[in-house]
Structures are given as C-alpha cells and as structure tokens.
N, CA, C and O atoms as a GROMACS GRO file, in nm:
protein
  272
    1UNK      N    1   9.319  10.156   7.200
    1UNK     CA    2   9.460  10.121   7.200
    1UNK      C    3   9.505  10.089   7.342
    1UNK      O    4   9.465  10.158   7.436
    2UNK      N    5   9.579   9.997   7.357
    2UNK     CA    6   9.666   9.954   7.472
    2UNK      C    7   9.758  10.042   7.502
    2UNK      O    8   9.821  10.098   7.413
    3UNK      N    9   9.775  10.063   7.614
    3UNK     CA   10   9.876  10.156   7.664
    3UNK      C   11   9.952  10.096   7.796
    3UNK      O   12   9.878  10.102   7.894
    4UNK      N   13  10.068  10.046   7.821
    4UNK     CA   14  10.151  10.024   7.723
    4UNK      C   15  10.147   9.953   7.612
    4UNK      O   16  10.096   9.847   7.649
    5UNK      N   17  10.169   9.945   7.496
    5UNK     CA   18  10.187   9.844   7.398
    5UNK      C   19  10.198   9.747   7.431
    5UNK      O   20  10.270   9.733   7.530
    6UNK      N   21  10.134   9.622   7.370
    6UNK     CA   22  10.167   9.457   7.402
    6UNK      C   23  10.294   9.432   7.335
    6UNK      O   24  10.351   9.333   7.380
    7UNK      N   25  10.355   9.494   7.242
    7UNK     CA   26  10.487   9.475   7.198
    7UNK      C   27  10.577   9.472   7.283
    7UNK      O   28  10.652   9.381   7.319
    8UNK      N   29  10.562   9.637   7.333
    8UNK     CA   30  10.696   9.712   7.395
    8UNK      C   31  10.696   9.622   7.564
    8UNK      O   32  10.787   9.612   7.646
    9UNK      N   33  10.567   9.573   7.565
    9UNK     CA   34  10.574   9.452   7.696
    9UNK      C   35  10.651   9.346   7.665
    9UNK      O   36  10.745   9.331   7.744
   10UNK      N   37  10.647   9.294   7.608
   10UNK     CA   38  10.700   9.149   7.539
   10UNK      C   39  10.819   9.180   7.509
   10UNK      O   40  10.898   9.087   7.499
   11UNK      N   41  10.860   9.302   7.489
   11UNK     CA   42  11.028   9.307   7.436
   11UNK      C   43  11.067   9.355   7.601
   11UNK      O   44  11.187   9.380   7.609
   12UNK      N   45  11.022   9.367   7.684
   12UNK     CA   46  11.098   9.376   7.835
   12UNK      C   47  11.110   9.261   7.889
   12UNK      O   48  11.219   9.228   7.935
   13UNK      N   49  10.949   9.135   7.897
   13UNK     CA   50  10.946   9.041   7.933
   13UNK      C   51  10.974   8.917   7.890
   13UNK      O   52  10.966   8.820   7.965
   14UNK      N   53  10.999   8.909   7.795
   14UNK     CA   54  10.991   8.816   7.696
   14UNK      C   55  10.887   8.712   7.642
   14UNK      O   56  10.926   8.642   7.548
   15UNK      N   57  10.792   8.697   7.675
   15UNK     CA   58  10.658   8.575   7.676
   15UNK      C   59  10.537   8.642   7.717
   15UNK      O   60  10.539   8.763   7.738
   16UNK      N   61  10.438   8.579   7.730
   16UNK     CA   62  10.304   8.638   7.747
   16UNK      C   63  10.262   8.594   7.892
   16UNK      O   64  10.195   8.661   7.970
   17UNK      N   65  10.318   8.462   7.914
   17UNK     CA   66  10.309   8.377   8.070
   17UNK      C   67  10.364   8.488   8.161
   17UNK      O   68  10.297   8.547   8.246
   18UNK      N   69  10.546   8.517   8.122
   18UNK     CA   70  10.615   8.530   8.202
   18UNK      C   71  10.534   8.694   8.288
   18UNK      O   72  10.529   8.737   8.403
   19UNK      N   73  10.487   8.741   8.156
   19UNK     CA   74  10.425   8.858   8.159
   19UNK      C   75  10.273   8.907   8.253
   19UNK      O   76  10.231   9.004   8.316
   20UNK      N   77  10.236   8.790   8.218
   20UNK     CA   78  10.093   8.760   8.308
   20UNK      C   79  10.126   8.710   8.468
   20UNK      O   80  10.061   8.757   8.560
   21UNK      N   81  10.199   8.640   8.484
   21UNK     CA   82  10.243   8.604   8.627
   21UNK      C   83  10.351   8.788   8.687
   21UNK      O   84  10.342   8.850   8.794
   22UNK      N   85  10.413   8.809   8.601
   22UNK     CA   86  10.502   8.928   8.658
   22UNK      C   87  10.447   9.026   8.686
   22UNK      O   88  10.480   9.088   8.787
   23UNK      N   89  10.347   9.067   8.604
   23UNK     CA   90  10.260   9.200   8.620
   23UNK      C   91  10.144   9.154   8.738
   23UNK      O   92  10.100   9.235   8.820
   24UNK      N   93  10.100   9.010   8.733
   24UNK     CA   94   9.999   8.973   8.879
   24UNK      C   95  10.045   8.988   8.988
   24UNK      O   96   9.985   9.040   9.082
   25UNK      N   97  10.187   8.934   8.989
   25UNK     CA   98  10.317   8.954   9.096
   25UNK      C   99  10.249   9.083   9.192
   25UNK      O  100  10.174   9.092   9.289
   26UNK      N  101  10.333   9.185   9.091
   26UNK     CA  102  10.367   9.320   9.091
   26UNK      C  103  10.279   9.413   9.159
   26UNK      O  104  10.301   9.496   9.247
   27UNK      N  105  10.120   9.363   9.066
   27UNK     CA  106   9.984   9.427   9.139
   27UNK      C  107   9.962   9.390   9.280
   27UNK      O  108   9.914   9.473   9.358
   28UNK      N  109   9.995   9.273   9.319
   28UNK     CA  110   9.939   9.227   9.414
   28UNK      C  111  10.018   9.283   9.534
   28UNK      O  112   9.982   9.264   9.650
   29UNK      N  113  10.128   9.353   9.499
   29UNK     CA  114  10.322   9.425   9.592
   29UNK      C  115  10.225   9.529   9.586
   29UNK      O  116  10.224   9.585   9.696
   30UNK      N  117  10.124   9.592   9.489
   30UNK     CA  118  10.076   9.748   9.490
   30UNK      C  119   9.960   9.759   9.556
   30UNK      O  120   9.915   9.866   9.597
   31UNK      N  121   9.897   9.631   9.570
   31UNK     CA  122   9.762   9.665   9.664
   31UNK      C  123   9.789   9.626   9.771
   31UNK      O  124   9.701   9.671   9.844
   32UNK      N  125   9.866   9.562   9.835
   32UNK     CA  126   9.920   9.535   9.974
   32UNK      C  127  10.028   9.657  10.027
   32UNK      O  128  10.054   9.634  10.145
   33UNK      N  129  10.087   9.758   9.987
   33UNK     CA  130  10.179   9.817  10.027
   33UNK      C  131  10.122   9.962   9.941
   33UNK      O  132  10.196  10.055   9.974
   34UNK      N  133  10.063   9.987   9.886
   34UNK     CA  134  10.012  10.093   9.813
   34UNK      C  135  10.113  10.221   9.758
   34UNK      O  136  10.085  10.340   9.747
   35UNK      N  137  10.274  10.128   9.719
   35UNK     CA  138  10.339  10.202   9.642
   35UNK      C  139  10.394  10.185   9.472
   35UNK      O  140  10.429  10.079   9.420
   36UNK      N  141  10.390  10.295   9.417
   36UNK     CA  142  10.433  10.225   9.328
   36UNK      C  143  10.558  10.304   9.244
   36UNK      O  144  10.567  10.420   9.286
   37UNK      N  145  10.643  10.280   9.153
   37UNK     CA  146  10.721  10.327   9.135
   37UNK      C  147  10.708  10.419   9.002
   37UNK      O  148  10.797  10.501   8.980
   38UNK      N  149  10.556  10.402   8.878
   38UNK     CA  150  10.532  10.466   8.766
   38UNK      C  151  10.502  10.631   8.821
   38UNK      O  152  10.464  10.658   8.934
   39UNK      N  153  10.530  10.735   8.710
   39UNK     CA  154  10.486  10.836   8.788
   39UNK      C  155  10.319  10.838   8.763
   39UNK      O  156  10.262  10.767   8.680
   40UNK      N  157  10.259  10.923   8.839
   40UNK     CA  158  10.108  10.954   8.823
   40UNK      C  159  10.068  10.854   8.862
   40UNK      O  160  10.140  10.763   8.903
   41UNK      N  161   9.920  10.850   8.856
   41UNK     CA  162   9.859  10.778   8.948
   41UNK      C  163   9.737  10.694   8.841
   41UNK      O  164   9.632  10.749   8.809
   42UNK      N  165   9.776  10.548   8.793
   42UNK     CA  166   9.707  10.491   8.725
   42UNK      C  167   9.582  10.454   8.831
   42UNK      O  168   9.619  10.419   8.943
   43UNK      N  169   9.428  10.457   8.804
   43UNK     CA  170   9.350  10.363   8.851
   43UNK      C  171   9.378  10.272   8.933
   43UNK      O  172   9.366  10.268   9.056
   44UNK      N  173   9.435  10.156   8.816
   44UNK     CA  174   9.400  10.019   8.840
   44UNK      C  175   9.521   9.980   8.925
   44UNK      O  176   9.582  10.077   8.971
   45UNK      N  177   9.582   9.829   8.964
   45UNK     CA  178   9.723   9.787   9.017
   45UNK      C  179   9.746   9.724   8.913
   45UNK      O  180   9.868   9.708   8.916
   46UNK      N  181   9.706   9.677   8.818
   46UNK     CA  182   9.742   9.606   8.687
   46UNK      C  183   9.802   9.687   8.579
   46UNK      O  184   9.899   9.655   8.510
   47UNK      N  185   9.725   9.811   8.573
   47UNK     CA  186   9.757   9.880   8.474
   47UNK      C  187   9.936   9.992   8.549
   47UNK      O  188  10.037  10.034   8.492
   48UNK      N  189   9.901   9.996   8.651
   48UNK     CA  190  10.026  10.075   8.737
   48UNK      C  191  10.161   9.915   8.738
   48UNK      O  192  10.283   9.908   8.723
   49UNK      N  193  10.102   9.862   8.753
   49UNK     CA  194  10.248   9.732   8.700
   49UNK      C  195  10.277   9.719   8.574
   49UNK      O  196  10.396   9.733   8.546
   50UNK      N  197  10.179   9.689   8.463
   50UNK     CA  198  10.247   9.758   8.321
   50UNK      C  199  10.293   9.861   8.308
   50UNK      O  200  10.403   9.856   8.253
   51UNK      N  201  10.256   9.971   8.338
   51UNK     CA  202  10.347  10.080   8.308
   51UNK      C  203  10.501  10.092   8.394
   51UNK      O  204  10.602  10.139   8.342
   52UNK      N  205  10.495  10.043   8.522
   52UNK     CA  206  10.634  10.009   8.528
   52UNK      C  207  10.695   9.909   8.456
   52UNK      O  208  10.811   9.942   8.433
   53UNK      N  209  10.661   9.785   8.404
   53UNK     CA  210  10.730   9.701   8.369
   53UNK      C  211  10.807   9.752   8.209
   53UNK      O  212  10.922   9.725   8.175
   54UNK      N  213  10.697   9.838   8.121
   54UNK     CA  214  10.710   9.907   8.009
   54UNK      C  215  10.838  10.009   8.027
   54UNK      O  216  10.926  10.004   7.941
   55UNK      N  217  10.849  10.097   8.132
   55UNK     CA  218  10.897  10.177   8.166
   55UNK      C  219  11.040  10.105   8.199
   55UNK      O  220  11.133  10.183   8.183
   56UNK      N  221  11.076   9.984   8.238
   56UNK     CA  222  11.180   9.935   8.320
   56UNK      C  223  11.216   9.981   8.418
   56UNK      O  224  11.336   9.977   8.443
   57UNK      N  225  11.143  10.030   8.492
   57UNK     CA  226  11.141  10.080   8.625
   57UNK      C  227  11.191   9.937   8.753
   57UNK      O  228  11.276   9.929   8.841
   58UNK      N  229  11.101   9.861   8.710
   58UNK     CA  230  11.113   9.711   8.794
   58UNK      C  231  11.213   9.589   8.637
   58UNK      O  232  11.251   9.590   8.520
   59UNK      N  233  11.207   9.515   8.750
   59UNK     CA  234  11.252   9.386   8.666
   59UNK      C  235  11.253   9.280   8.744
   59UNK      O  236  11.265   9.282   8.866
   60UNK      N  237  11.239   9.167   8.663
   60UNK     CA  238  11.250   8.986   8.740
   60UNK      C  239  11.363   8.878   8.756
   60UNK      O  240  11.450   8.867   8.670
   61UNK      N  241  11.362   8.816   8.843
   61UNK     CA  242  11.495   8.694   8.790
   61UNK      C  243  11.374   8.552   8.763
   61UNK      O  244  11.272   8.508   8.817
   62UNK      N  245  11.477   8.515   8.626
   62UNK     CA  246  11.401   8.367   8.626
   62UNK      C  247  11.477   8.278   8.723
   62UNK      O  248  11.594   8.304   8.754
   63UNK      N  249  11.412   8.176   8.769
   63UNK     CA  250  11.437   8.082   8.851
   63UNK      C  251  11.416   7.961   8.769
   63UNK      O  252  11.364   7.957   8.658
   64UNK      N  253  11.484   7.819   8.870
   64UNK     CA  254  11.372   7.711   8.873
   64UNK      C  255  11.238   7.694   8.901
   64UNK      O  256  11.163   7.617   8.841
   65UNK      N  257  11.204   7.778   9.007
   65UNK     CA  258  11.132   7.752   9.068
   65UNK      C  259  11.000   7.853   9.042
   65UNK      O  260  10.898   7.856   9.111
   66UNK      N  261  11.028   7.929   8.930
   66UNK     CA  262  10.942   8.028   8.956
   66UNK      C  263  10.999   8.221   8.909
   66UNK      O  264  11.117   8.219   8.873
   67UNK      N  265  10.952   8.335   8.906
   67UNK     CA  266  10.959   8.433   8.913
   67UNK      C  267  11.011   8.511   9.063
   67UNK      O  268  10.927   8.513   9.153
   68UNK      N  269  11.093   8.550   9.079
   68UNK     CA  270  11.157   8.593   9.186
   68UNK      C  271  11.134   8.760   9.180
   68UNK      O  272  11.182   8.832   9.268
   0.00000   0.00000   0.00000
C-alpha cells in the first residue's frame, strides 16, 4: 500500500503532472537544505514531500509560467 494515498494526493493537488513536478520541486528544497516540515524522519526526499503535501503542511501557486 501507498502511503500517502494516491487519492488523498490528488485531492490536495489536483492532477498527477501538477503532483509529479510539486513533490520533485519539494524533494529537491529537502536535499539541498535538509529540512523538512513532516514530523519523523522519512528515508527518502520524495517520500518526506508526499507526506507533507498529504498532510497540507506546504502548498503551491499555479502560474503561467510554471509552479511557484
């Protein structure tokens, strides 16, 4: 089983793109700065950006141009 849910992702993010670019975002803020905002300490930086994004801990603005 997935943890977070691919649902309960998709009902924060809305799309699977927006989701895949936001959570790559996110990892990439966690291996360069090595903080993160989920509690405990996931492994991965992928899996520690889903669980914030699940959590609504973080959030995005859409742009023109992109994910902000």
């Amino acid at each position: 089983m997935i943890n977070p849910p691919l649902d309960v992702l998709l009902d924060k993010v809305g799309d699977k793109y927006t989701l895949s670019v936001f959570a790559a975002k996110r990892a990439r803020e966690i291996l360069s700065s090595g903080e993160m905002v989920v509690d405990g300490k996931p492994k991965k930086p992928v899996s520690a950006a889903l669980g914030e994004i699940a959590s609504g801990k973080i959030s995005f603005q859409r742009s023109k141009g992109g994910i902000k």
